[in-house]
Backbone as numpy.savetxt, mean C-alpha at the origin, in Angstrom:
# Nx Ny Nz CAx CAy CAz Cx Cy Cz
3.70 -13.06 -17.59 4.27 -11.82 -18.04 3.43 -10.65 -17.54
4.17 -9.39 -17.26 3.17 -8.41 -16.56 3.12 -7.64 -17.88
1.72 -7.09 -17.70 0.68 -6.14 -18.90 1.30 -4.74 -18.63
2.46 -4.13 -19.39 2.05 -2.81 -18.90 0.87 -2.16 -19.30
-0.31 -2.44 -20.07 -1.81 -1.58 -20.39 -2.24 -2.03 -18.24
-2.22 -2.80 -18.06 -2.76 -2.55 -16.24 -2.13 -2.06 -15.62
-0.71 -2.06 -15.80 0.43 -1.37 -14.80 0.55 0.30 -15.15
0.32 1.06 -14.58 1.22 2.44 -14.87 2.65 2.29 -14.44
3.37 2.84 -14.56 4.85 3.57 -14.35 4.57 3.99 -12.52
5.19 3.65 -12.01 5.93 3.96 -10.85 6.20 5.47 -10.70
6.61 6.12 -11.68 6.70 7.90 -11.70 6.31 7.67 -13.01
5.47 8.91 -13.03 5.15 9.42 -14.98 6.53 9.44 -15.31
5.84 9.29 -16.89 6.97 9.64 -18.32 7.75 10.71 -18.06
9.01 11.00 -18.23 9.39 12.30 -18.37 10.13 12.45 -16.67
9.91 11.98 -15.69 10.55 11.85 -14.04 11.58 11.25 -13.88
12.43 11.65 -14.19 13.45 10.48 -13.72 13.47 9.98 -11.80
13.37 11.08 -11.26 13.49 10.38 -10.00 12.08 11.34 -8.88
12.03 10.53 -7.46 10.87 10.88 -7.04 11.60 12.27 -6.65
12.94 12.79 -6.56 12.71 13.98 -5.57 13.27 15.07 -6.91
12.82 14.67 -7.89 12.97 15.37 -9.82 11.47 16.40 -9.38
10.21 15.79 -8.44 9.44 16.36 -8.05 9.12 17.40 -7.62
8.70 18.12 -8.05 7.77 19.81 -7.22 7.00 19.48 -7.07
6.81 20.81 -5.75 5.42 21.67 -5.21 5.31 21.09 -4.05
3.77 21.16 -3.28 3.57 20.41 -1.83 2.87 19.39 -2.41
3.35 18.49 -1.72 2.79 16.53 -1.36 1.94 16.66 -0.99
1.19 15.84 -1.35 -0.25 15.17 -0.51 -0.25 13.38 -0.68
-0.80 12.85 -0.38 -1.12 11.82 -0.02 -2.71 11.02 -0.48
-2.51 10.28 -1.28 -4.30 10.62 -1.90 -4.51 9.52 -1.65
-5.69 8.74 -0.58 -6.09 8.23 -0.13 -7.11 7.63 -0.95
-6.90 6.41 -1.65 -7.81 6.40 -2.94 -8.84 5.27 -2.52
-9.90 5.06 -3.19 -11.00 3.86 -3.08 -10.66 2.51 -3.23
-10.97 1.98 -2.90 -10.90 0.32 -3.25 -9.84 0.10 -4.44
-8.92 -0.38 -4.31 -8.56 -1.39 -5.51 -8.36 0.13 -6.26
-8.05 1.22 -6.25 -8.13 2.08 -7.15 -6.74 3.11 -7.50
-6.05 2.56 -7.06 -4.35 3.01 -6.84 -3.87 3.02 -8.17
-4.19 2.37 -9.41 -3.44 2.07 -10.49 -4.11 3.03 -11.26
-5.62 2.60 -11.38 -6.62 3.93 -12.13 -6.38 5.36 -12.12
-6.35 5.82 -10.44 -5.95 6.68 -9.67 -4.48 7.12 -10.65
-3.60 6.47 -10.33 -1.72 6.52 -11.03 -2.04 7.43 -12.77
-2.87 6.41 -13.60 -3.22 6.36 -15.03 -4.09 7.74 -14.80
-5.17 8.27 -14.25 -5.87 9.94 -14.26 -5.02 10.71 -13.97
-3.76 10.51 -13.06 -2.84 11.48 -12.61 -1.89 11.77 -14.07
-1.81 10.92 -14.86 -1.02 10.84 -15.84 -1.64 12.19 -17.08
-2.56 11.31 -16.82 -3.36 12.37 -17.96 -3.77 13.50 -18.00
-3.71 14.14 -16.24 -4.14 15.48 -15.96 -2.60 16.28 -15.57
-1.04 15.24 -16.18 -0.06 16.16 -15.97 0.36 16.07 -14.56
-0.21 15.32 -13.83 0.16 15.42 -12.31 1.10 14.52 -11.68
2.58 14.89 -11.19 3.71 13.95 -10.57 3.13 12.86 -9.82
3.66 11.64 -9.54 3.16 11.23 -8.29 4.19 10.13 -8.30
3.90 9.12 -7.05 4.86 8.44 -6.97 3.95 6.92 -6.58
3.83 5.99 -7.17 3.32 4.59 -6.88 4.15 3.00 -6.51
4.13 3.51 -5.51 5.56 2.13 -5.43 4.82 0.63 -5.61
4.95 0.18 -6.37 4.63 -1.57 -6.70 5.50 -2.27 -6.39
5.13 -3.54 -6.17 6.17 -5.06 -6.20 6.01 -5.67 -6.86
6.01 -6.71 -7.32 5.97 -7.72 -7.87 5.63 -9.08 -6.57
4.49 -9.52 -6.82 3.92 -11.13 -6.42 3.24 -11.88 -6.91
2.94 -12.85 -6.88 2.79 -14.20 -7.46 1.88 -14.68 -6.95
0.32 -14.61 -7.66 -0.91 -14.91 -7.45 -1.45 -16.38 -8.18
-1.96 -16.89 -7.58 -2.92 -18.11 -7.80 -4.64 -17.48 -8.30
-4.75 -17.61 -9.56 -6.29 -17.02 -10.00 -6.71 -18.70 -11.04
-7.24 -19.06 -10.35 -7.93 -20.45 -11.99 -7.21 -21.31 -12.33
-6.46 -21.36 -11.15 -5.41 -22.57 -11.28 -4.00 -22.29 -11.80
-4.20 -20.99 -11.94 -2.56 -21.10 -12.47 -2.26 -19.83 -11.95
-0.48 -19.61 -11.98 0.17 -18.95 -11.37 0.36 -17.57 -12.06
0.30 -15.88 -11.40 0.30 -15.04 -12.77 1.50 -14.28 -11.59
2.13 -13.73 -12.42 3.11 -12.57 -11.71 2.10 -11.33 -11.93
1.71 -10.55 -10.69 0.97 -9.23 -10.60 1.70 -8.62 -10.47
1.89 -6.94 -10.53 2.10 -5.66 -9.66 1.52 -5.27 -8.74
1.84 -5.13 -7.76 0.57 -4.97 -6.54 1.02 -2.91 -5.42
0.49 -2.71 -5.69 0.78 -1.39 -4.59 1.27 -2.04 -3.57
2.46 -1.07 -3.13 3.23 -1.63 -1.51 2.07 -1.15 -0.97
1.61 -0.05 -0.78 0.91 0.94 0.21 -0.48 0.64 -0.10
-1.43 -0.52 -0.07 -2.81 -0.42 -0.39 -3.31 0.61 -0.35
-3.87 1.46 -1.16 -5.06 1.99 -1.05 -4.42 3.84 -0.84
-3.16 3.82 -1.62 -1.87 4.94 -0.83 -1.34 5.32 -2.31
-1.61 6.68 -2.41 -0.49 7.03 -3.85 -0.22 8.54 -3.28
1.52 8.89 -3.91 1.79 9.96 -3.52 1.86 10.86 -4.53
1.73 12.09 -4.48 1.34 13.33 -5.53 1.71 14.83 -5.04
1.71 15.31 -6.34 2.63 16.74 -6.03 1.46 17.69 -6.70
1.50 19.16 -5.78 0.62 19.95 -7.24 0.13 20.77 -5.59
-0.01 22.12 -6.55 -0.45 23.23 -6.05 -2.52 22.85 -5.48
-2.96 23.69 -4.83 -3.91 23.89 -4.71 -5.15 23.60 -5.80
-4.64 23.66 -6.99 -5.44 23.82 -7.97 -5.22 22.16 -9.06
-3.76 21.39 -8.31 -3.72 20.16 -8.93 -4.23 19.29 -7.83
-4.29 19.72 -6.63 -5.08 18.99 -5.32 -6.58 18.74 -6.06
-7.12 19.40 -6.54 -8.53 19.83 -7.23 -8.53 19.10 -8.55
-7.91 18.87 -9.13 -7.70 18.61 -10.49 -8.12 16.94 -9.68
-7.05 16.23 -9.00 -6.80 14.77 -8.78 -8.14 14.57 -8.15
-8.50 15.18 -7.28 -9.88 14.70 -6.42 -11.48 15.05 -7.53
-11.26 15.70 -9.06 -12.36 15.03 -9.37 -11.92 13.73 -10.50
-11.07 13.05 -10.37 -11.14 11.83 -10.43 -12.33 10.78 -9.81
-12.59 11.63 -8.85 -13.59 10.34 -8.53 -12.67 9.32 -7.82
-11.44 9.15 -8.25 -10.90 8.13 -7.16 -9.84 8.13 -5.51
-10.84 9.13 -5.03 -10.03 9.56 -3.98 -11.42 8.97 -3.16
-10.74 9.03 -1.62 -11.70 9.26 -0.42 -11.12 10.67 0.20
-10.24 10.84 0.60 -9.27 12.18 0.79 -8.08 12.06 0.48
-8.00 13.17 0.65 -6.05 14.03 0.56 -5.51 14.19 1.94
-4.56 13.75 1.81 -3.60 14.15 3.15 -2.60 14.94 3.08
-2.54 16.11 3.58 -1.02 17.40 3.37 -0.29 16.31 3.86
1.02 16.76 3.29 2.42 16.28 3.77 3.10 17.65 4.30
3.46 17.58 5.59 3.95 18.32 6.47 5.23 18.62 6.29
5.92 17.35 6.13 7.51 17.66 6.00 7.79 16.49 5.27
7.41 17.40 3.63 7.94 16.97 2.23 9.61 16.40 1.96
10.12 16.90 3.07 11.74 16.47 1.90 11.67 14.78 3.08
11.34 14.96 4.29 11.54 13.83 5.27 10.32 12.47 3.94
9.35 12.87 3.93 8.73 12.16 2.40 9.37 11.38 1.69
9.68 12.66 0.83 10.62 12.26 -0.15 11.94 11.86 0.03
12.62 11.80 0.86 13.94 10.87 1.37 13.52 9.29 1.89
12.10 9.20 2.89 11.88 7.75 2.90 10.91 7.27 1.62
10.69 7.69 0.57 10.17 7.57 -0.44 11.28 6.63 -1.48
12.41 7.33 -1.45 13.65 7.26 -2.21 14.05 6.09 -1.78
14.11 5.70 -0.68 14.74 4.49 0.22 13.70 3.29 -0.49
12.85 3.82 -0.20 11.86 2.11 -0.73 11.91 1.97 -2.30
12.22 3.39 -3.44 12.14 3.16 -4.21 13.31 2.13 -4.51
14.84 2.98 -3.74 15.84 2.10 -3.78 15.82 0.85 -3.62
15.29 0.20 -2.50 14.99 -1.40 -2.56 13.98 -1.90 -3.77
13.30 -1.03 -4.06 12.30 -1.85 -5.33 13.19 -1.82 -6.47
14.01 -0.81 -7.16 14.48 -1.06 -7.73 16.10 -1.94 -7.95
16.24 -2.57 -6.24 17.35 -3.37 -6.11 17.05 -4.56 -6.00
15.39 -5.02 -6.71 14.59 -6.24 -6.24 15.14 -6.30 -4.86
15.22 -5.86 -3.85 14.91 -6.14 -2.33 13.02 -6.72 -2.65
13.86 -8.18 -1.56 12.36 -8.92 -1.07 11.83 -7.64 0.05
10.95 -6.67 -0.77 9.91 -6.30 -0.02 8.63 -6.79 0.74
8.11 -6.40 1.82 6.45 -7.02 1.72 6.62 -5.84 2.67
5.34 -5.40 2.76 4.47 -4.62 3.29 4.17 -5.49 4.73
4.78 -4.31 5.66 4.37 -4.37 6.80 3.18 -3.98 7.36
2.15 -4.86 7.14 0.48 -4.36 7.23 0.36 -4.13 8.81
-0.76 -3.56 8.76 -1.74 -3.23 9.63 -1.30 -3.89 11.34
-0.66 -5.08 10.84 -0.89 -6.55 12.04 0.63 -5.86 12.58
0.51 -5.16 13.33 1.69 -4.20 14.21 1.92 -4.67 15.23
3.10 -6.18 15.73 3.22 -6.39 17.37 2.57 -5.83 18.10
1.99 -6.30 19.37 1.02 -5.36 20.49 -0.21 -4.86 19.74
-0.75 -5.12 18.38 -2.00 -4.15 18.62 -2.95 -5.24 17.88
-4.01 -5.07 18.19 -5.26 -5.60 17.61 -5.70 -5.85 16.68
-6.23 -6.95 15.68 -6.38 -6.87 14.38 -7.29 -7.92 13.92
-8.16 -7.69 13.26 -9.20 -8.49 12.49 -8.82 -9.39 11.18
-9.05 -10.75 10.83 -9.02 -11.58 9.88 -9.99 -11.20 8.84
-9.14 -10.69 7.61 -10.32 -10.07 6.42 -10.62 -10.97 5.27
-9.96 -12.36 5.64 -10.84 -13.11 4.69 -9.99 -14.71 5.07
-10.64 -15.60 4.29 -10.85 -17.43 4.76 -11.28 -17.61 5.63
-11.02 -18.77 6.21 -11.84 -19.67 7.01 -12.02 -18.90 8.37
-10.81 -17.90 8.80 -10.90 -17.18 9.73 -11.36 -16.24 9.74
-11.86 -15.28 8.66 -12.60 -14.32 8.70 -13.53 -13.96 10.00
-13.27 -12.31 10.31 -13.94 -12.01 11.38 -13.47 -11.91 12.70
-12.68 -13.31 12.88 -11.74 -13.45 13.98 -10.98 -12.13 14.71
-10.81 -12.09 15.56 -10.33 -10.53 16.32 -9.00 -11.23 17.72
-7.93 -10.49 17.26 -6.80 -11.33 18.50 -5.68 -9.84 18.41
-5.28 -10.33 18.83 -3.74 -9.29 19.08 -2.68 -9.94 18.22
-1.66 -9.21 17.72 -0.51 -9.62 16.83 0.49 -10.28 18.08
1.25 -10.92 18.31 2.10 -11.30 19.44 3.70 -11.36 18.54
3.45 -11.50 17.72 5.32 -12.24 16.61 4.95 -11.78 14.97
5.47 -11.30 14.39 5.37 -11.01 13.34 6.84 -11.45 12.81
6.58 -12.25 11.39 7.97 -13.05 10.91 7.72 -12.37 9.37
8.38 -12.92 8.87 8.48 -13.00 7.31 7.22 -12.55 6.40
6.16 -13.01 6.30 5.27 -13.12 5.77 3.81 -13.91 6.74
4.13 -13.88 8.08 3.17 -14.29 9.07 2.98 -13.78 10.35
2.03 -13.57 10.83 1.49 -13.21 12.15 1.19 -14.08 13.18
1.59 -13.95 14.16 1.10 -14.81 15.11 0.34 -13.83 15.61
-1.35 -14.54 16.15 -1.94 -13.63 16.72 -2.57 -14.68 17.82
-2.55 -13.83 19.12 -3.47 -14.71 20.09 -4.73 -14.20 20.40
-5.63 -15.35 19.83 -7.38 -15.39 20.02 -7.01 -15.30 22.16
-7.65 -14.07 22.87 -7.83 -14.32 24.01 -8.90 -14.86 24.51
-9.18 -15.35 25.87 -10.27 -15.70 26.30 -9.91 -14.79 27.90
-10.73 -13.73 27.93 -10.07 -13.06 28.58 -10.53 -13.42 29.92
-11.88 -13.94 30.20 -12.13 -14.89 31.67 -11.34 -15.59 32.24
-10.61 -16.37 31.32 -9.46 -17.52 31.67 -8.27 -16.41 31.73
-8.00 -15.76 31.31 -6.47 -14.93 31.41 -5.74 -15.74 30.36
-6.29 -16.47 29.70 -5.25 -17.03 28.85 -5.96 -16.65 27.37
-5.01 -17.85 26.30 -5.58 -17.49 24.93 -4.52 -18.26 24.47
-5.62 -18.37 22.79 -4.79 -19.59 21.73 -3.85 -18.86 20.47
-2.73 -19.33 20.78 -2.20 -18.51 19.17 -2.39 -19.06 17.61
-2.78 -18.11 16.84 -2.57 -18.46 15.78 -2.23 -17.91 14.50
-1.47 -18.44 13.52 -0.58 -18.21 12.76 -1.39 -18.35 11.33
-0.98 -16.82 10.97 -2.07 -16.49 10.01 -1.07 -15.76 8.71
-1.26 -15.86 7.71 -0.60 -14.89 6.21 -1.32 -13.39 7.23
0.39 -12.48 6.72 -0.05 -11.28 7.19 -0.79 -10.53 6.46
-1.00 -11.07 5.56 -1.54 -9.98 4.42 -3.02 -10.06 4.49
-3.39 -10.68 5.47 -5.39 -10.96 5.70 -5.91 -10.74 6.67
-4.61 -9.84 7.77 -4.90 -8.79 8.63 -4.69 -7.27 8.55
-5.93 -6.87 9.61 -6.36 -5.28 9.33 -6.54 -4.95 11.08
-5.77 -3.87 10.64 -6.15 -3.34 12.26 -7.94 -3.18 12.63
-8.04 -3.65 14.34 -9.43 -3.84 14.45 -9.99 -2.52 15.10
């Protein structure tokens, strides 16, 4: 069963929808693992924002838990003048803010993903591991490992380890979710 005391709300109390939103967007680029904390200070200082979660199904101690997980690691979106930009960043849980340039283009592909989350569309996050580009193994047995993405499927990467003396290289097929661009 999911906790709402760990989960915040997807939009504060009182929002019915993300583009119910004022002012200029930013983009708050938060610390480690800190997207939900981040969500819960925005709450309390009055500040819109928008946190898109999924729902997945973690293995912790042997048994199976349904989490909420941020689509956007490490990514929450927020509204507020100059002076709520200021308000969110002494949270403490920012690294930076990012202006949003062209807010309604935002908030229209904002709306779209909310739409699939709330149509349970099988989402997953299209990480880092981008066909054609380069990407590092951030954890198991492969950790460290460095290859190129070649096929990206469902929930896997094919990446080929090169050996670039030989002109050739080995592929291998990895969970996308334990690659990071290198």
């Amino acid at each position: 069963m999911l906790s709402p005391k760990e989960n915040p709300p997807r939009l504060p109390p009182g929002i019915p929808s993300i583009d119910a939103i004022e002012g200029p967007w930013w983009v708050g680029h938060t610390r480690s693992r800190a997207e939900k904390a981040f969500a819960w200070d925005l709450i309390q200082k009055g500040i819109p924002y928008y946190l898109p979660m999924v729902e997945k199904v973690r293995y912790s101690g042997g048994r199976k838990r349904r989490v909420l997980l941020p689509l956007f690691t490490g990514y929450v979106f927020f509204a507020g003048d100059a002076d709520g930009r200021y308000e969110a960043m002494t949270t403490n849980k920012l690294c930076r803010t990012i202006p949003v340039e062209e807010p309604e283009l935002l908030v229209h592909q904002l709306m779209q993903v909310e739409r699939a989350i709330a149509g349970r569309g099988d989402l997953d996050l299209y990480p880092h591991a981008v066909q054609g580009k380069r990407c590092r193994v951030t954890s198991g047995p492969f950790k460290g490992m460095e290859g190129v993405v070649v096929e990206r499927k469902r929930n896997t990467s094919v990446v080929v380890l090169e050996v670039t003396l030989l002109g050739q290289g080995a592929k291998l097929t990895l969970d996308a979710s334990i690659l990071e661009r290198a």
